[in-house]
C-alpha positions in Angstrom: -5.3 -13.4 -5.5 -7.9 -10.7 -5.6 -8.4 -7.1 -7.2 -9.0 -4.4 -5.1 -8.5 -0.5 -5.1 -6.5 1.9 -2.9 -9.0 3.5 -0.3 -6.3 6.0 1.5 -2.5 7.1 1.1 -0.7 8.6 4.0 2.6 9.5 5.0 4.0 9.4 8.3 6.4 10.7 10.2 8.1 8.0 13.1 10.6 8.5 15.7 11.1 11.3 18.3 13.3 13.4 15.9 10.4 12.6 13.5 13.1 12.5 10.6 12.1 9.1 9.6 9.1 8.3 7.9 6.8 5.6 6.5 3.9 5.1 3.8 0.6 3.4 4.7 -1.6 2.5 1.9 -5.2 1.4 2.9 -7.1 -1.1 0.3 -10.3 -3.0 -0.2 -11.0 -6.0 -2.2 -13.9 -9.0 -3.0 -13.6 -12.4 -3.3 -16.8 -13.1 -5.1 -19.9 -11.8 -4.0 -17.7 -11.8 0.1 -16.9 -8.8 1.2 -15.7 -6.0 1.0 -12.6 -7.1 3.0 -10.0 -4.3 3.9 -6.3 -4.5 4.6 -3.2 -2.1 5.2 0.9 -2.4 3.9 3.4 0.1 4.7 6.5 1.4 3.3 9.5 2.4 5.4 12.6 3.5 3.2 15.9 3.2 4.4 17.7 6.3 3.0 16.5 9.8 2.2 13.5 8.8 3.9 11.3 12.0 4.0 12.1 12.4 0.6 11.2 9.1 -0.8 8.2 8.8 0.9 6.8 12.0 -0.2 7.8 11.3 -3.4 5.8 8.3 -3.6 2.4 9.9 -1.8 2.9 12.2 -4.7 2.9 8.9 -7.1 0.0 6.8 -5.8 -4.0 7.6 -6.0 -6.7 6.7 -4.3 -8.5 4.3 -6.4 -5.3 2.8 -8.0 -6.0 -1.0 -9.1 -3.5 -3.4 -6.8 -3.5 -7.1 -6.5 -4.5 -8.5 -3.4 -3.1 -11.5 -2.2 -5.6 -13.2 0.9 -5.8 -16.4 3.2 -8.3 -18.7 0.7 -10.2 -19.6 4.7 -9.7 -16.1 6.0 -9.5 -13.5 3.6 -9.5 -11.0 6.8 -5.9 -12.0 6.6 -4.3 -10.4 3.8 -1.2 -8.2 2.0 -0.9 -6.0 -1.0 0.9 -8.5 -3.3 4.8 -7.9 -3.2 4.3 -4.9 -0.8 4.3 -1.3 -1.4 7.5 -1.3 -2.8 6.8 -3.5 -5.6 3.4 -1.6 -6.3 5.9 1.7 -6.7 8.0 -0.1 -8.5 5.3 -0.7 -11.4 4.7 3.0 -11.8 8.0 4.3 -12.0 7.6 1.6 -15.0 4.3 2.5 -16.5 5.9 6.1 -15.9 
């Protein structure tokens, strides 16, 4: 597991009604002096969508601290640890 920082938040809009919608959060983290390595997790809500997911842009920052979790022989190969849900999930509780 690795520290890293949020590099970009965006919210999209999916479908050809576009009434669903999604949350991509770009990262970046080290693993000693290797690196910077970069990744990408996304966030599709299953009810109230467009409302949840504008909600949570609203909630998460560039540069927010996030835990990283990596392949230990590829690092290239990688997650936000426990997804974007769980990373909302800790600010609703830091609040």
């Amino acid at each position: 597991m690795a520290d890293g920082i949020v590099t970009e938040v965006i919210s999209e809009r999916l479908g050809r009604d576009r009434n669903r919608a999604r949350l991509a959060v770009a990262y970046e983290f080290s693993v000693g002096s290797d690196g910077p390595y970069t990744g990408e997790c996304f966030w599709t809500p299953a009810f109230f969508p467009l409302r949840r997911v504008s909600s949570a842009r609203k909630r998460l920052r560039k540069n927010k601290r996030v835990r990283v979790r990596y392949r230990p022989d590829d690092p290239s190969v990688n997650t936000l640890d426990g997804g974007v849900a769980k990373l909302l999930n800790r600010l609703e509780v830091q609040g």
